[in-house]
PDB file of N, CA, C and O in Angstrom:
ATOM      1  N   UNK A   1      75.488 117.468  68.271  1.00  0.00           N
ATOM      2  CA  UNK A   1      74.740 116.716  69.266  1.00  0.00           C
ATOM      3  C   UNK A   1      74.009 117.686  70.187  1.00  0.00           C
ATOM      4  O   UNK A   1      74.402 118.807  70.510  1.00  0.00           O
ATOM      5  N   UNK A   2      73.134 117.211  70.477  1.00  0.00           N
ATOM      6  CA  UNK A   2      71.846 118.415  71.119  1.00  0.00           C
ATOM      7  C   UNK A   2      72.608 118.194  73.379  1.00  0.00           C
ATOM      8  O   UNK A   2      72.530 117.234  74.146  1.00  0.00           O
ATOM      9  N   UNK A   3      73.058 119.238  73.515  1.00  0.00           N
ATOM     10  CA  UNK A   3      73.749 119.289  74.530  1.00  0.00           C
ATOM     11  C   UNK A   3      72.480 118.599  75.681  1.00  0.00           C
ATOM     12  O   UNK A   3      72.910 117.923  76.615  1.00  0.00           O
ATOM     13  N   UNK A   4      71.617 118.717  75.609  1.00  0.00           N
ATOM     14  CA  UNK A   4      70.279 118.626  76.822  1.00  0.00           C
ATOM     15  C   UNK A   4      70.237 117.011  76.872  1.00  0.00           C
ATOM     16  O   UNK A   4      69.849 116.300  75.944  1.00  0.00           O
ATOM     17  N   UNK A   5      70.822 116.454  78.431  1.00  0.00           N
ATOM     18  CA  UNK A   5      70.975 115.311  78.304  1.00  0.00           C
ATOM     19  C   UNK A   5      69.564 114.668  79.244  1.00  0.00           C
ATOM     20  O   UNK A   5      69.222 115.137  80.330  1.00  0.00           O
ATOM     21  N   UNK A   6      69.069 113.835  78.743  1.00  0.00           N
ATOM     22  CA  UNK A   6      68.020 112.953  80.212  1.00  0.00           C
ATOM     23  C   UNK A   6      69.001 111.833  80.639  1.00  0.00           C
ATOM     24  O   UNK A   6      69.249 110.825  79.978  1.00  0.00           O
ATOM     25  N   UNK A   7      69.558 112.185  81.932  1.00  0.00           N
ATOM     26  CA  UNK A   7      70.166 111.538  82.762  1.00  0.00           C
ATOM     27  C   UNK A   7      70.386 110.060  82.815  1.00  0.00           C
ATOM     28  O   UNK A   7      71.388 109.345  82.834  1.00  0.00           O
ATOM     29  N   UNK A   8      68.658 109.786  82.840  1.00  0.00           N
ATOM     30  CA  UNK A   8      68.128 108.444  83.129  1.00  0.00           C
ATOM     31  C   UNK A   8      68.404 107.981  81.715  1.00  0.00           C
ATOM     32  O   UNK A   8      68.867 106.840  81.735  1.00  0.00           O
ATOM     33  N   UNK A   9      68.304 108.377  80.737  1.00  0.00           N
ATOM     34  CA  UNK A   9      68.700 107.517  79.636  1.00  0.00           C
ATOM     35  C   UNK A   9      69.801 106.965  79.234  1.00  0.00           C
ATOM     36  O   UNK A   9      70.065 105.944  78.600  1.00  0.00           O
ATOM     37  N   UNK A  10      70.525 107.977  79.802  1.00  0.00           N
ATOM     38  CA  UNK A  10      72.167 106.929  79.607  1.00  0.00           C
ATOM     39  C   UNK A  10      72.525 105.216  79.662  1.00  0.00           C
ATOM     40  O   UNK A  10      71.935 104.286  80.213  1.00  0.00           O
ATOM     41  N   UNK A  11      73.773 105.275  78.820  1.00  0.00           N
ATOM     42  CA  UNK A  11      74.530 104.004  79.296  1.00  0.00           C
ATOM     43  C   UNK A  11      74.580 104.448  80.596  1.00  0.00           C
ATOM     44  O   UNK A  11      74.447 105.615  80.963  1.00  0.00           O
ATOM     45  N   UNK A  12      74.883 102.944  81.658  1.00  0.00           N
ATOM     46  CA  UNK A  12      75.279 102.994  82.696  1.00  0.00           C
ATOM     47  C   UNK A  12      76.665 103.791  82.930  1.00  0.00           C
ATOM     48  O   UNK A  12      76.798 104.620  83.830  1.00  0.00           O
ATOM     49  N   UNK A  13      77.597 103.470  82.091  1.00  0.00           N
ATOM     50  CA  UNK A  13      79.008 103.912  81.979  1.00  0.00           C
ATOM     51  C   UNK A  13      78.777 105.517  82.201  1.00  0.00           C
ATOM     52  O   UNK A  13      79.250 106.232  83.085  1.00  0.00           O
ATOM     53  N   UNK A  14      77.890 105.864  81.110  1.00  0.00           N
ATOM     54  CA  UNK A  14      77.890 107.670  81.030  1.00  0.00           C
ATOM     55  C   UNK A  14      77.183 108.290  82.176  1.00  0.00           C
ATOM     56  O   UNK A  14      77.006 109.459  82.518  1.00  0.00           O
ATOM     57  N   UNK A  15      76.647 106.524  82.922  1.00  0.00           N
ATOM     58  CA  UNK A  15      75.775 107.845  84.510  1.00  0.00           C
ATOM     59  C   UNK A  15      76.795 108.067  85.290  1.00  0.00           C
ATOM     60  O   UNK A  15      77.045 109.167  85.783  1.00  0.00           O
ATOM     61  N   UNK A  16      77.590 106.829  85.491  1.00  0.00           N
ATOM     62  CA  UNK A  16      78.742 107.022  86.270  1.00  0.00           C
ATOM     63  C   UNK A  16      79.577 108.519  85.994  1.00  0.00           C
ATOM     64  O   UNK A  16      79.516 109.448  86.799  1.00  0.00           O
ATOM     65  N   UNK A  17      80.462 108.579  84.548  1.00  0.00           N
ATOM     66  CA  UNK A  17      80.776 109.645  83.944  1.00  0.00           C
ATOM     67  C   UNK A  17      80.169 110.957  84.707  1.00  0.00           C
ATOM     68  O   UNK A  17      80.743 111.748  85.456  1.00  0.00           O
ATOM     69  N   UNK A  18      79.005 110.925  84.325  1.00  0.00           N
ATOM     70  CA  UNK A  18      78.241 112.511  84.572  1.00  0.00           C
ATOM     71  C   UNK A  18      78.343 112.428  86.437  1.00  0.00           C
ATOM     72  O   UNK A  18      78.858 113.426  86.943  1.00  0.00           O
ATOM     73  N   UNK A  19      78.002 111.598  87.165  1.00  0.00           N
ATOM     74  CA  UNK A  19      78.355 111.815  88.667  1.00  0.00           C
ATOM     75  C   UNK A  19      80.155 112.001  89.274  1.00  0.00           C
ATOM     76  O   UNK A  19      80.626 112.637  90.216  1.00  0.00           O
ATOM     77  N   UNK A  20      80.624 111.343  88.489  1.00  0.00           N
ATOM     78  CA  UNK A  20      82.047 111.257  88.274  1.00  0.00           C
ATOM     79  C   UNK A  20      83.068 112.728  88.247  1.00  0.00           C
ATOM     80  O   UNK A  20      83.954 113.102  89.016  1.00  0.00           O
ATOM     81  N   UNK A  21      82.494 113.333  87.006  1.00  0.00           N
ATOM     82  CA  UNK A  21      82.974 114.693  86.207  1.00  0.00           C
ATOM     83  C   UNK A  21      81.818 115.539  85.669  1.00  0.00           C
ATOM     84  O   UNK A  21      82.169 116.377  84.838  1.00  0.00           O
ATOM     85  N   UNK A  22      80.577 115.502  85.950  1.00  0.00           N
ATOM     86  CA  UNK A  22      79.661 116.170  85.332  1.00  0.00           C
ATOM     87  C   UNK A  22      79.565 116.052  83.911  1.00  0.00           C
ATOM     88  O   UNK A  22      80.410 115.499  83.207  1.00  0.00           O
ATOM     89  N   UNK A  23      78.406 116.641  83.472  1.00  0.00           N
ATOM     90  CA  UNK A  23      77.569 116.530  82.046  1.00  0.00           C
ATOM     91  C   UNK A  23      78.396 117.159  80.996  1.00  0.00           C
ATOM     92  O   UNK A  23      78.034 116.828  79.867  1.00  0.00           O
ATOM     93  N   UNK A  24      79.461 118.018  81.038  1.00  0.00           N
ATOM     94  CA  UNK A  24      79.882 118.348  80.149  1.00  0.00           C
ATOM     95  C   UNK A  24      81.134 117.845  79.876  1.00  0.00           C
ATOM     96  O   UNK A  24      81.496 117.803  78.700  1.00  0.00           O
ATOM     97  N   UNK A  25      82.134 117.309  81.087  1.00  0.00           N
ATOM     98  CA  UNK A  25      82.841 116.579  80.731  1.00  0.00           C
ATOM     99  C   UNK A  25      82.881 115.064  79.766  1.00  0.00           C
ATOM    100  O   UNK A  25      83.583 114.732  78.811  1.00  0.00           O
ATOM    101  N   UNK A  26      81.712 114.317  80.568  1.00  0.00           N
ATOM    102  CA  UNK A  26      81.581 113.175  80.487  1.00  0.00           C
ATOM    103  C   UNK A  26      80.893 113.675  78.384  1.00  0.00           C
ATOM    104  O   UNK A  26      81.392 112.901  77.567  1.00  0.00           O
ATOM    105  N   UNK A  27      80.300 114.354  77.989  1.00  0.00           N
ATOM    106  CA  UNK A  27      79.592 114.708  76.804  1.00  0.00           C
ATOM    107  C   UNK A  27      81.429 114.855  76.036  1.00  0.00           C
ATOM    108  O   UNK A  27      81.328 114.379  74.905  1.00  0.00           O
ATOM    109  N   UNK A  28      82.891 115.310  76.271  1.00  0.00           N
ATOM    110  CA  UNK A  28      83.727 115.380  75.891  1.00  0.00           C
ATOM    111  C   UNK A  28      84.430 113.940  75.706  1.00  0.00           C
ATOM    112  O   UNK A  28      85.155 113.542  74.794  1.00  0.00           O
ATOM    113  N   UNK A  29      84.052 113.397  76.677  1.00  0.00           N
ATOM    114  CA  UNK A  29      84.547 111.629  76.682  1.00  0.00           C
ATOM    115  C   UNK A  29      83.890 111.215  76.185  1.00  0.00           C
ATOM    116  O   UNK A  29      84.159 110.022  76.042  1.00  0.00           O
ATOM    117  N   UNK A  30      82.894 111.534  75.672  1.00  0.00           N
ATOM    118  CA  UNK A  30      81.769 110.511  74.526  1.00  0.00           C
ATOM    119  C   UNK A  30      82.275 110.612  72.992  1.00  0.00           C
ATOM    120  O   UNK A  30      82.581 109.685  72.242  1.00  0.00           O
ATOM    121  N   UNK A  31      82.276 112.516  72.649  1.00  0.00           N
ATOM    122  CA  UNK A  31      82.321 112.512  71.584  1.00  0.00           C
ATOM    123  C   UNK A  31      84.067 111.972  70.825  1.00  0.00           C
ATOM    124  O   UNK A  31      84.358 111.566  69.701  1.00  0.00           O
ATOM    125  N   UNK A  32      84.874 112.213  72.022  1.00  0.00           N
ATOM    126  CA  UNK A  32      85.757 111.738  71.207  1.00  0.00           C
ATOM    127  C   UNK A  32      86.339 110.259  71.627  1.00  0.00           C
ATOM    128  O   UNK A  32      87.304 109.791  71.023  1.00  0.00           O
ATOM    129  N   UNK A  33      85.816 109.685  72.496  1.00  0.00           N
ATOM    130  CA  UNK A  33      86.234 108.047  72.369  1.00  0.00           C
ATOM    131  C   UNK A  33      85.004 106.848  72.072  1.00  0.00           C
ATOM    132  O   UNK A  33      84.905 105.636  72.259  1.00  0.00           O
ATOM    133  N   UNK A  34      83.773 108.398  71.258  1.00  0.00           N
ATOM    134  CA  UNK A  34      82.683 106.885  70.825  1.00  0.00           C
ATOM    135  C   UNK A  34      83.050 106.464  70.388  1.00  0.00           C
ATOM    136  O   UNK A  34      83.796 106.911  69.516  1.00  0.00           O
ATOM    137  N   UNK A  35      82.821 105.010  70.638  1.00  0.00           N
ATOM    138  CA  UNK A  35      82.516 103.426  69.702  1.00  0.00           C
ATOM    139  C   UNK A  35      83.841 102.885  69.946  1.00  0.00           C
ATOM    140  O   UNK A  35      84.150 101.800  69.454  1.00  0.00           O
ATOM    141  N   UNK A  36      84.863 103.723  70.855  1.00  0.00           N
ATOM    142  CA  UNK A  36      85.751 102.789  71.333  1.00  0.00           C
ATOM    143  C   UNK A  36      86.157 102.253  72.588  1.00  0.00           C
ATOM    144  O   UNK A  36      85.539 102.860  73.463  1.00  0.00           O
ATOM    145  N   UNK A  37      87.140 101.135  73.226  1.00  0.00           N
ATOM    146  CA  UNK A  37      86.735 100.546  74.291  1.00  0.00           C
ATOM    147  C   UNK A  37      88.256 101.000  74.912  1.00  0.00           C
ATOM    148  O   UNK A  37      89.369 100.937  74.391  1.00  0.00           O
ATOM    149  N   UNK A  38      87.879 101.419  76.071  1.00  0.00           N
ATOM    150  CA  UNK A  38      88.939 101.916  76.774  1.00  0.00           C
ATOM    151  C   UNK A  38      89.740 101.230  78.152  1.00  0.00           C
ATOM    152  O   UNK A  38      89.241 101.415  79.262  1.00  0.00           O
ATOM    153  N   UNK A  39      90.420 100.802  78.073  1.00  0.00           N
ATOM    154  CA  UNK A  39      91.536  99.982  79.324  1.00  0.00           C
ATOM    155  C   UNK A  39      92.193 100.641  79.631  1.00  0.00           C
ATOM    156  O   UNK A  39      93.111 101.122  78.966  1.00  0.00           O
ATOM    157  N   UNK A  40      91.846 100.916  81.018  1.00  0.00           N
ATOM    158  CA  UNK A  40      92.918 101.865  81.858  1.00  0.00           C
ATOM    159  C   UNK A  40      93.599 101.001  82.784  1.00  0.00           C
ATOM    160  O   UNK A  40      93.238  99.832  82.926  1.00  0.00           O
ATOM    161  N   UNK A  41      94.589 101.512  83.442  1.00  0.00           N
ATOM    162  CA  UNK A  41      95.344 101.270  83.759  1.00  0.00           C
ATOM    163  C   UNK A  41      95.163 100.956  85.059  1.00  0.00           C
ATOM    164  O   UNK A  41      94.155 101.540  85.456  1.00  0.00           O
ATOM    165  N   UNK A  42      95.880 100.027  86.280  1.00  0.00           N
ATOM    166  CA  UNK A  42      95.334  99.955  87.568  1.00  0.00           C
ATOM    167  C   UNK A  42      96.545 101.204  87.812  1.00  0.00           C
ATOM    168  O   UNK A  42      96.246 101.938  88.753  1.00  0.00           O
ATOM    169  N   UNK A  43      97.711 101.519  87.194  1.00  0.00           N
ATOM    170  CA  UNK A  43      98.301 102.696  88.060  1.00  0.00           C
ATOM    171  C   UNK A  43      98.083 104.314  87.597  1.00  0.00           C
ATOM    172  O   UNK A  43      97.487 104.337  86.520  1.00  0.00           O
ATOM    173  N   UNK A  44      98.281 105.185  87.919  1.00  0.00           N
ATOM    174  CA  UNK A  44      98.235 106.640  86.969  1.00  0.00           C
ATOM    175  C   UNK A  44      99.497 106.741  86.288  1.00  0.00           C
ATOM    176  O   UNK A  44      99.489 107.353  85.220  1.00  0.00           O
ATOM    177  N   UNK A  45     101.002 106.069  86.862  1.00  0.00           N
ATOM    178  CA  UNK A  45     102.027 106.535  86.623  1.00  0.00           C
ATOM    179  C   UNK A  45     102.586 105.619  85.768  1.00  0.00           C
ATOM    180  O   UNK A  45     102.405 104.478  86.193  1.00  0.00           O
ATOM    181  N   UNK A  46     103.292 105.665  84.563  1.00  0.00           N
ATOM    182  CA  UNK A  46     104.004 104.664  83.813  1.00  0.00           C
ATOM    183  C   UNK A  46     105.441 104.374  84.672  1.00  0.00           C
ATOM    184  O   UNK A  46     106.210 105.129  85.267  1.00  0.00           O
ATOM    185  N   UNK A  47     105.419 102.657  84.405  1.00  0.00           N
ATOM    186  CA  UNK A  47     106.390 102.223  84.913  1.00  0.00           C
ATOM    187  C   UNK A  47     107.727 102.636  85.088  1.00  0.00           C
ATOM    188  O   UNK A  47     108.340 103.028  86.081  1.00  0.00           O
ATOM    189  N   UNK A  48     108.123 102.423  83.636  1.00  0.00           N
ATOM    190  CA  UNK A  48     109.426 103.219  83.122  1.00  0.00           C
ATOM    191  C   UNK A  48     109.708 104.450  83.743  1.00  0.00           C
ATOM    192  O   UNK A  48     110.763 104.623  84.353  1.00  0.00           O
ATOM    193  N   UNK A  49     108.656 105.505  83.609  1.00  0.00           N
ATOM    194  CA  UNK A  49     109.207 106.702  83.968  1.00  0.00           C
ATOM    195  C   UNK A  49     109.060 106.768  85.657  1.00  0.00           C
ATOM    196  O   UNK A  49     109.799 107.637  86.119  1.00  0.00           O
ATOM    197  N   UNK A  50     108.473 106.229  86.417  1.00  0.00           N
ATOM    198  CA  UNK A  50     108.311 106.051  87.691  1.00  0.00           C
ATOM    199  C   UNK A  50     109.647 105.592  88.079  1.00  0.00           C
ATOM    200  O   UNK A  50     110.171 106.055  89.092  1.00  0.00           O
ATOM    201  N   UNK A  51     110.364 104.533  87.203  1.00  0.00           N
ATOM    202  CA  UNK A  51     111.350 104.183  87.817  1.00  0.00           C
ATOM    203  C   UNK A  51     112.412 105.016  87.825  1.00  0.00           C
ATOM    204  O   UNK A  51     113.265 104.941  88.710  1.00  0.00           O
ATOM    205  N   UNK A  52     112.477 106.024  86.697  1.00  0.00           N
ATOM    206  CA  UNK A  52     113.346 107.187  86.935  1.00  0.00           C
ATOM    207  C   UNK A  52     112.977 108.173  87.335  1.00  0.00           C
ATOM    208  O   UNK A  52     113.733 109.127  87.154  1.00  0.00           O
ATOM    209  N   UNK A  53     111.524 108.455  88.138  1.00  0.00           N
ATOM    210  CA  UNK A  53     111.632 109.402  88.719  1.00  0.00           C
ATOM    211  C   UNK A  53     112.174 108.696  90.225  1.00  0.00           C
ATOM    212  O   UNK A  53     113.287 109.074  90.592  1.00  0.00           O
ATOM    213  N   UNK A  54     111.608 107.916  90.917  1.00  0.00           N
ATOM    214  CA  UNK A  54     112.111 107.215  92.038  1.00  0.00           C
ATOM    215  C   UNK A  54     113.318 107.452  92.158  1.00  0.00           C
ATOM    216  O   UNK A  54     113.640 108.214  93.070  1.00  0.00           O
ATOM    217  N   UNK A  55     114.767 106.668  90.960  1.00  0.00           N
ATOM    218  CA  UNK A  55     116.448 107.004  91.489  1.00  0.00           C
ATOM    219  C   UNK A  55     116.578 108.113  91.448  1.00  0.00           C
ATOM    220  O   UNK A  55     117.619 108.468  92.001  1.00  0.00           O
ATOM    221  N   UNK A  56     115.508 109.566  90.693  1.00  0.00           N
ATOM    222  CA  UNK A  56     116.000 110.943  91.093  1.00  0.00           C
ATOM    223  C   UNK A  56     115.731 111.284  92.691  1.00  0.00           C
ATOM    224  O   UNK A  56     116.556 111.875  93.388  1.00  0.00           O
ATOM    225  N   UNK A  57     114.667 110.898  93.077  1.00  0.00           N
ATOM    226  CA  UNK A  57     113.974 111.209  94.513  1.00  0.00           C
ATOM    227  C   UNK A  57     114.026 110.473  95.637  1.00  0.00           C
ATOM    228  O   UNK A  57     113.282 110.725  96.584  1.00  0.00           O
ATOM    229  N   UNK A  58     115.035 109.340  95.663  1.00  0.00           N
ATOM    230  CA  UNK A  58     115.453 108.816  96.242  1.00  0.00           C
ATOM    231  C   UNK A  58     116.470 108.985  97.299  1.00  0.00           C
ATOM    232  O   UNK A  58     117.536 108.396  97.121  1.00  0.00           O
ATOM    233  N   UNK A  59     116.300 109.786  98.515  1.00  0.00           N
ATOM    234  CA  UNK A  59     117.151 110.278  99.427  1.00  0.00           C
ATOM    235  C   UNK A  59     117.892 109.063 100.658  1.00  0.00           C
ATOM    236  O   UNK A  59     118.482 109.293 101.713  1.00  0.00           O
ATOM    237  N   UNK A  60     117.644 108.102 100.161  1.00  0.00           N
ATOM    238  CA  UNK A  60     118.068 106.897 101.446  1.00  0.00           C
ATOM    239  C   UNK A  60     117.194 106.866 102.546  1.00  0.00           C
ATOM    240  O   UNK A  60     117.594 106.202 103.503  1.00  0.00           O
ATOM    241  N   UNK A  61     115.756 107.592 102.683  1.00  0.00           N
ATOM    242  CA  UNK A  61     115.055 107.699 103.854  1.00  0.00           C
ATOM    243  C   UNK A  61     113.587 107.189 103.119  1.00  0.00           C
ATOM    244  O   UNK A  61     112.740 106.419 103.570  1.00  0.00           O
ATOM    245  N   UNK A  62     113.609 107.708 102.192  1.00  0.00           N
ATOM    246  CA  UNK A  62     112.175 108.398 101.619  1.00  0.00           C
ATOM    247  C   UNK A  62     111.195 107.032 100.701  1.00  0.00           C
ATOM    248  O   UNK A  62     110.190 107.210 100.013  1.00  0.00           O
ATOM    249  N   UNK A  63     111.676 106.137 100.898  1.00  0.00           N
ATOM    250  CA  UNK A  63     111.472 104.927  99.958  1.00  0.00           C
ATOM    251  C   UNK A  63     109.775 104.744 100.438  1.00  0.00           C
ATOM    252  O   UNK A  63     109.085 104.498  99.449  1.00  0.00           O
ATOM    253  N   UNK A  64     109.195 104.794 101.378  1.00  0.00           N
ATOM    254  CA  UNK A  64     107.506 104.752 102.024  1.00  0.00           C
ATOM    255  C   UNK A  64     107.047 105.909 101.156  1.00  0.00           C
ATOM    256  O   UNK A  64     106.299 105.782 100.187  1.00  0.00           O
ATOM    257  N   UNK A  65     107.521 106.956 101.559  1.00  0.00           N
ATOM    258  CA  UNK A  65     107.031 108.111 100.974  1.00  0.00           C
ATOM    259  C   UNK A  65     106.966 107.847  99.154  1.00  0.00           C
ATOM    260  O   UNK A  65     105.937 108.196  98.574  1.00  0.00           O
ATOM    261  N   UNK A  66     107.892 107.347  98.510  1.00  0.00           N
ATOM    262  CA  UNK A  66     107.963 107.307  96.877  1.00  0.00           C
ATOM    263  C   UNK A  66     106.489 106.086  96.829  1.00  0.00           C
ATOM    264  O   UNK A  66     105.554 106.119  96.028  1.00  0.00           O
ATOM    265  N   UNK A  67     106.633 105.437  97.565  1.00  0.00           N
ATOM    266  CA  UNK A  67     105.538 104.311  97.437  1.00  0.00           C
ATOM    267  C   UNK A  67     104.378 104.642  97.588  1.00  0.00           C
ATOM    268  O   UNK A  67     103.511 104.291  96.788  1.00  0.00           O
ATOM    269  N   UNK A  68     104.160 105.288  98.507  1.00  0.00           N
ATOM    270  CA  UNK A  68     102.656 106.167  98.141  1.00  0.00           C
ATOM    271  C   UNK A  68     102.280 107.510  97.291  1.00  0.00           C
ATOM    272  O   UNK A  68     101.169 107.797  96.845  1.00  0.00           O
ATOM    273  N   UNK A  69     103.583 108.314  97.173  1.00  0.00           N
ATOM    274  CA  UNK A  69     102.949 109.063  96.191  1.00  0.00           C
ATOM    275  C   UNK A  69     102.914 108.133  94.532  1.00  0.00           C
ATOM    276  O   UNK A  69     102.829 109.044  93.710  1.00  0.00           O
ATOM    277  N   UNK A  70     102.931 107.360  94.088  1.00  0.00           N
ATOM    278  CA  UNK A  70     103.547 106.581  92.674  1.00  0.00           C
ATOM    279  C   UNK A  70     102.328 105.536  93.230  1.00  0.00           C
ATOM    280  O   UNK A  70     101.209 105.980  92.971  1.00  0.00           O
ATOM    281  N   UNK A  71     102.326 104.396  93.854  1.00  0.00           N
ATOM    282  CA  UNK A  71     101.244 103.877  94.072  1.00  0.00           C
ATOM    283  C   UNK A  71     101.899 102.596  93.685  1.00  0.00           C
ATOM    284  O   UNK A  71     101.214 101.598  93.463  1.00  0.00           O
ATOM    285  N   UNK A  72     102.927 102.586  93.614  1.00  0.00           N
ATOM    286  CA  UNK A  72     103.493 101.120  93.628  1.00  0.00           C
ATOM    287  C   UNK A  72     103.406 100.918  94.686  1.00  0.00           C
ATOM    288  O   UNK A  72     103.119 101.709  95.584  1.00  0.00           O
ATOM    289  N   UNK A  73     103.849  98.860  94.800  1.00  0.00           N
ATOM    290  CA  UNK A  73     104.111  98.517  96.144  1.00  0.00           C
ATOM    291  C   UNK A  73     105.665  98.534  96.707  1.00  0.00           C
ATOM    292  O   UNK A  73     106.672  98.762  96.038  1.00  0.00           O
ATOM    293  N   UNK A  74     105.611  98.320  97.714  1.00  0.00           N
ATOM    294  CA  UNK A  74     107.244  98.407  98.183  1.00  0.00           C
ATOM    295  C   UNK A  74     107.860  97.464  97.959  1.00  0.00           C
ATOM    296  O   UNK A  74     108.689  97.307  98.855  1.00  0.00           O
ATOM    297  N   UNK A  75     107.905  96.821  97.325  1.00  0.00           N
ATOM    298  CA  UNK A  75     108.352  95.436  97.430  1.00  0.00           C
ATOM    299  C   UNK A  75     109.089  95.764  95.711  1.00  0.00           C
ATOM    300  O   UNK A  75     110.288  95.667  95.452  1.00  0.00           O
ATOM    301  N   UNK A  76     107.965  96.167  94.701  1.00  0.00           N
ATOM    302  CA  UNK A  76     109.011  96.956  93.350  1.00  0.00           C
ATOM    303  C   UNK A  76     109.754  98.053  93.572  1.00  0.00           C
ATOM    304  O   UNK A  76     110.821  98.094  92.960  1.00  0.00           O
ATOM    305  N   UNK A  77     109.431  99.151  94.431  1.00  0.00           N
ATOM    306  CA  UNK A  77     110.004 100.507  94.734  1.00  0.00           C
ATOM    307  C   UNK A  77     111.284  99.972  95.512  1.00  0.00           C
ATOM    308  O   UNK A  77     112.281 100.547  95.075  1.00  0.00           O
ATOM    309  N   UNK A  78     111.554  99.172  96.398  1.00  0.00           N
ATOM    310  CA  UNK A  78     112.880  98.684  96.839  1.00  0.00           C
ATOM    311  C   UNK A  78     113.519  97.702  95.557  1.00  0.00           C
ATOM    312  O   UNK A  78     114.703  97.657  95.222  1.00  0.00           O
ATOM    313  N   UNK A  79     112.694  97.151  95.121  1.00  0.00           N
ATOM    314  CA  UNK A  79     113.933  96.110  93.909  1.00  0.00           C
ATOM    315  C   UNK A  79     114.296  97.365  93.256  1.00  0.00           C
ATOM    316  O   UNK A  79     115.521  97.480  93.292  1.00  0.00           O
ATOM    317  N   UNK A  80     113.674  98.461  92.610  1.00  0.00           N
ATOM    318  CA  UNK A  80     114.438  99.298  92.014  1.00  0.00           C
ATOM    319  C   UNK A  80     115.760 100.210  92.535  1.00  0.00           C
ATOM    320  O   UNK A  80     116.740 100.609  91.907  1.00  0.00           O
ATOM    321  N   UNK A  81     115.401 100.359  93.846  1.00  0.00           N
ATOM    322  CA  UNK A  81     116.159 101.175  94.224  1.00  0.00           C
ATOM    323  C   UNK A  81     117.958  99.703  94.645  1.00  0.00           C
ATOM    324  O   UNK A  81     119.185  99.788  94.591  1.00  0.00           O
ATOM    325  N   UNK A  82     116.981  98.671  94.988  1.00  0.00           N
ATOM    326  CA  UNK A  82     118.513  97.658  94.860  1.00  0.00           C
ATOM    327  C   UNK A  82     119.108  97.696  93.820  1.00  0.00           C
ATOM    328  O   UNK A  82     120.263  98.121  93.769  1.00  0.00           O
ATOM    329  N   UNK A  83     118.242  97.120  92.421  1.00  0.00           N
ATOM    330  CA  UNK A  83     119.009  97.059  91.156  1.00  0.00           C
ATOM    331  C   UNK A  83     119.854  98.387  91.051  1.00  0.00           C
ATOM    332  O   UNK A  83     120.983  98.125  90.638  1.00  0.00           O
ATOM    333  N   UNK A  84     119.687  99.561  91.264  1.00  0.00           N
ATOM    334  CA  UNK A  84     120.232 100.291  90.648  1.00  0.00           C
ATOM    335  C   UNK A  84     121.583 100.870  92.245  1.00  0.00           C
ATOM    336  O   UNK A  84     121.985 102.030  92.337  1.00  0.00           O
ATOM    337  N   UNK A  85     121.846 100.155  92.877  1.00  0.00           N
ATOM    338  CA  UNK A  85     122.758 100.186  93.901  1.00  0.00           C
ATOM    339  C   UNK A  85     123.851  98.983  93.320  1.00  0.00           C
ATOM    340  O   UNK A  85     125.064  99.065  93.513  1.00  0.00           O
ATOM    341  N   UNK A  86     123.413  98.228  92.823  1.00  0.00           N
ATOM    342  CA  UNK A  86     123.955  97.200  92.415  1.00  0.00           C
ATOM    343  C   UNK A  86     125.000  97.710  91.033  1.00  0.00           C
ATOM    344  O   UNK A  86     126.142  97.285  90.859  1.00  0.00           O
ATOM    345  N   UNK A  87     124.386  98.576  90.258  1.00  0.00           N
ATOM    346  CA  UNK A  87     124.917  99.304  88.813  1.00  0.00           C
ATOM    347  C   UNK A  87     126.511  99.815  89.238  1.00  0.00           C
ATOM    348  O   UNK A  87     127.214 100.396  88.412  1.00  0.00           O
TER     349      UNK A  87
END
């Protein structure tokens, strides 16, 4: 693929991309997820493993703090930390 991109010609998706991460990234997200459709996620962190990192980092104080770095709400970050008081 001829690296020299005209900006303006893009999908909308790939202008975003290139303002996003620049021209050479966004040219790496093309070639290897053309022609397919991608669903991301509303969180970065998988559930499952969030929930075991949480009962590791869980000091009896820190439950605000786990909620914003993870990006859950508090309302799951405390049921977890109940259920597993309950064990």
């Amino acid at each position: 693929m001829d690296r020299s991109i005209t900006e303006e010609a893009l999908q909308p998706v790939y202008k975003e991309f290139v303002e996003l991460i620049g021209v050479e990234a966004m040219i790496k997200i093309f070639e290897y997820y053309r022609g397919s459709q991608l669903l991301l996620p509303a969180h970065l962190y998988d559930r499952i493993a969030v929930r075991t990192q949480i009962l590791k980092q869980y000091d009896g104080h820190n439950e605000a703090e786990l909620v914003r770095k993870y990006g859950y709400s508090q309302r799951w970050v405390a049921k977890v930390i109940k259920n597993e008081s309950k064990s």
